[in-house]
C-alpha positions in Angstrom: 10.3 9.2 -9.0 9.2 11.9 -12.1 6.0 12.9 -13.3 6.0 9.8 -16.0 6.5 7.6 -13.1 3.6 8.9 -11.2 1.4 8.5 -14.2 2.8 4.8 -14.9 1.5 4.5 -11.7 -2.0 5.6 -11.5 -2.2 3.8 -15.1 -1.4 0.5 -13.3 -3.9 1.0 -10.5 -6.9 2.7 -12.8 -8.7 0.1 -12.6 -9.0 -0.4 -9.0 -9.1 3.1 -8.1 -12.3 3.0 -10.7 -14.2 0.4 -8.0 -13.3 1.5 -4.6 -15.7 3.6 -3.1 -16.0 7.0 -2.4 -14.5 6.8 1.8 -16.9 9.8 2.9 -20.0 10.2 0.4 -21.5 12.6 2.5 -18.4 15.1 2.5 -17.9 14.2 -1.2 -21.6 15.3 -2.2 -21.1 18.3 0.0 -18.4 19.4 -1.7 -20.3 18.5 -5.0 -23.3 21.0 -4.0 -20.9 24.0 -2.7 -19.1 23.6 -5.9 -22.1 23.3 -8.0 -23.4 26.8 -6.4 -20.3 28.6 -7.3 -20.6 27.6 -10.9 -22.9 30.1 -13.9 -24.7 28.0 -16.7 -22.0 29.9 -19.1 -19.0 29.2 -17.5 -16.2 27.3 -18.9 -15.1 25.2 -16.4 -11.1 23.1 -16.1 -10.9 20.4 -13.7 -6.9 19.3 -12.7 -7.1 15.7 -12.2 -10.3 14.1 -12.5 -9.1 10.6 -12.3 -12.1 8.3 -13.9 -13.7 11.6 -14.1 -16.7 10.9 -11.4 -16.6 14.7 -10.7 -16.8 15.9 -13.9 -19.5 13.6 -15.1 -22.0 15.2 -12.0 -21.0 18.6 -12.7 -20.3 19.1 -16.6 -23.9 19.4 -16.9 -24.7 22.6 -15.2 -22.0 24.5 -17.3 -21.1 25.8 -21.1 -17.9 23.8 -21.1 -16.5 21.8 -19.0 -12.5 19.8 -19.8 -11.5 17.2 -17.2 -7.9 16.6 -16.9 -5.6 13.9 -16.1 -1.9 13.1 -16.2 -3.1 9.6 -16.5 -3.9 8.1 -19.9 -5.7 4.9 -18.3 -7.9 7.3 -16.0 -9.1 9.4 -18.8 -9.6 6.2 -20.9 -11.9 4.6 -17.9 -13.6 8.9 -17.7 -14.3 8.4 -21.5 -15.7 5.0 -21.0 -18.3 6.1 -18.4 -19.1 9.3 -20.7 -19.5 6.6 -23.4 -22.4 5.2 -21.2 -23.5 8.7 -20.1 -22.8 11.4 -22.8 -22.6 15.1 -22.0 -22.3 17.1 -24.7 -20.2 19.9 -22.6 -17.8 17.2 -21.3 -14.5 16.6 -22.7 -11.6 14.3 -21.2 -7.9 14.9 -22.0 -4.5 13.5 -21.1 -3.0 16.8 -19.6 -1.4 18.5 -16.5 -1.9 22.2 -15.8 1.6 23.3 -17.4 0.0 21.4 -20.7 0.5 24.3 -23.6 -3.2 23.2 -25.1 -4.8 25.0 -22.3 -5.1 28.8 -22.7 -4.1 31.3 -20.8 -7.6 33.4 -18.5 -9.7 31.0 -21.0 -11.5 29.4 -18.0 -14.0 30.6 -15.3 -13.2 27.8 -12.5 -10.1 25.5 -12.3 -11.0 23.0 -9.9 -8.7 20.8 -8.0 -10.2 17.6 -5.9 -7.6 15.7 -3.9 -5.0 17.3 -6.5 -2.6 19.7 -4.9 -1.0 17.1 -2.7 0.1 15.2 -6.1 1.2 18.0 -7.1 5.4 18.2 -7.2 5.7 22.1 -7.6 2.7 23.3 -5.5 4.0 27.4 -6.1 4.2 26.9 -9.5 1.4 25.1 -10.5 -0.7 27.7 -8.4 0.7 30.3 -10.2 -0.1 28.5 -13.5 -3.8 28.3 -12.4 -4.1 31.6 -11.8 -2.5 32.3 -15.4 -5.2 30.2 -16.8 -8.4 31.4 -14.8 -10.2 34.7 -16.6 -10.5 37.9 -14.7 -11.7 37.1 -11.4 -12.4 33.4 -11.7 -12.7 30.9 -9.1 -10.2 28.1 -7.9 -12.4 25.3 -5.7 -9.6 22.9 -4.3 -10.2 20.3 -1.2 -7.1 18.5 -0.8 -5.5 16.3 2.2 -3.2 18.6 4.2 -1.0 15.8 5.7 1.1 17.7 7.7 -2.2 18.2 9.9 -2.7 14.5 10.0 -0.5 11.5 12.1 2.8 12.2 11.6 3.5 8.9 11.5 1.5 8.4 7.6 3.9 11.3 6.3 6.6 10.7 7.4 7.3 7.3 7.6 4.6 5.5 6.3 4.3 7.4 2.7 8.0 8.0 2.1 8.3 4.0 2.6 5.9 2.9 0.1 7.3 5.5 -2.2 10.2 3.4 -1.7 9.5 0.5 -2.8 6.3 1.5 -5.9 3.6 1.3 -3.5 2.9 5.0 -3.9 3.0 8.3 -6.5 4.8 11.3 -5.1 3.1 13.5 -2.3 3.8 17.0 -1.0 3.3 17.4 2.5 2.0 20.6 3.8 -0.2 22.3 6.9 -3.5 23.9 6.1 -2.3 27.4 7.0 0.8 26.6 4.4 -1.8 25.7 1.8 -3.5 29.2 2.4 -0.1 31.3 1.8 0.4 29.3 -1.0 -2.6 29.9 -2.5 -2.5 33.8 -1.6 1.0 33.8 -2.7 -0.3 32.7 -6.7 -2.2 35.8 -6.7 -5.6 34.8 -5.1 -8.2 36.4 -2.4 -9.3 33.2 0.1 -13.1 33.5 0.5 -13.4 30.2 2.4 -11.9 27.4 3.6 -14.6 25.1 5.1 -14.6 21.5 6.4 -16.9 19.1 4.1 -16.2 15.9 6.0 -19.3 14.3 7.7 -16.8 11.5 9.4 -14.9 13.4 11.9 -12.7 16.1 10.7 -10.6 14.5 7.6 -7.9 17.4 7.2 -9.2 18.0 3.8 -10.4 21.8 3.5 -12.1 22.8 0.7 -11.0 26.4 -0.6 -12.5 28.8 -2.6 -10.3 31.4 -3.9 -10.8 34.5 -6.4 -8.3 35.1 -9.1 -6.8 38.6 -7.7 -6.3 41.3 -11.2 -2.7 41.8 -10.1 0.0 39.4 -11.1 1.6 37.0 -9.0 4.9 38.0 -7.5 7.8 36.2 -9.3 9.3 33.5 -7.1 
């Protein structure tokens, strides 16, 4: 499967994804209120796929600026829907991955990342784009499934399966202390990586890192 295939996928299940619930409400709005703290009334704000664009709608508010992006053209159609019925005047929703040439380089304060990174085909390298597109010292909030932590049975047999046969996009597999080295490899400075969930403990830290003013090393 390729990129364009992922997104042919998420278009086709947009609609669902728009009604199921949120698995862990408490967790979510925990992350929503640490997330929320780290953010300044000027900042400009990206968020990496915002499906439906839930997220953005609950923070896009409290900040200057605020783009929510999607590789999915029938997510950000259902996120601009919902804004339709809810306008922000800081919100905007566009069709875009972080390698997307619209964005502009140190242009944003905060790159956030919600169950993203694990979609994500080249985890290295879009790492090292976020940090190309965060300003001096800006913030990159992720939480993201580290499935290598969970039952080995879900990564790798159950997920490489469905992937099989169109049941599922692609999704990188990697440990929690992986996802940390990555993350300081791009060029950032961890300040915490904290457990949100309020069911148990879900394998999905959420990690605040600081842009470091030093490039990343070349790969």
């Amino acid at each position: 499967m390729s990129s364009a295939s992922d997104a042919r996928f998420w278009d086709r299940i947009s609609r669902k994804y728009a009604r199921d619930a949120i698995a862990d409400l408490g967790g979510y709005e925990r992350t929503l209120d640490r997330t929320r703290a780290l953010l300044n009334p000027d900042d400009q704000v990206l968020e990496l796929g915002c499906g439906t664009g839930s997220t953005a709608l609950r923070l896009a508010g409290d900040v200057r600026r605020y783009l929510a992006t999607d590789l999915s053209a029938g997510m950000i159609v259902i996120a601009r829907e919902k804004q339709a019925a809810s306008p922000i005047p800081a919100l905007a929703f566009q069709v875009a991955t972080a390698e997307a040439t619209t964005l502009e380089a140190g242009r944003f304060d905060a790159v956030l990342g919600f169950n993203y990174l694990h979609m994500v085909r080249d985890v290295p390298g879009t790492l090292r784009r976020i940090h190309t597109l965060l300003a001096p010292s800006g913030l990159f909030i992720s939480k993201t499934p580290c499935l290598g932590d969970m039952n080995p049975l879900l990564s790798g047999v159950l997920l490489p399966a469905m992937r099989a046969i169109g049941r599922a996009p692609y999704v990188s597999v990697f440990w929690q202390t992986e996802l940390c080295d990555l993350v300081s490899s791009a060029g950032f400075d961890i300040l915490a990586a904290e457990n949100h969930a309020t069911k148990g403990d879900d394998r999905r830290p959420c990690i605040v890192a600081r842009k470091r003013s030093e490039a990343p090393a070349a790969p």
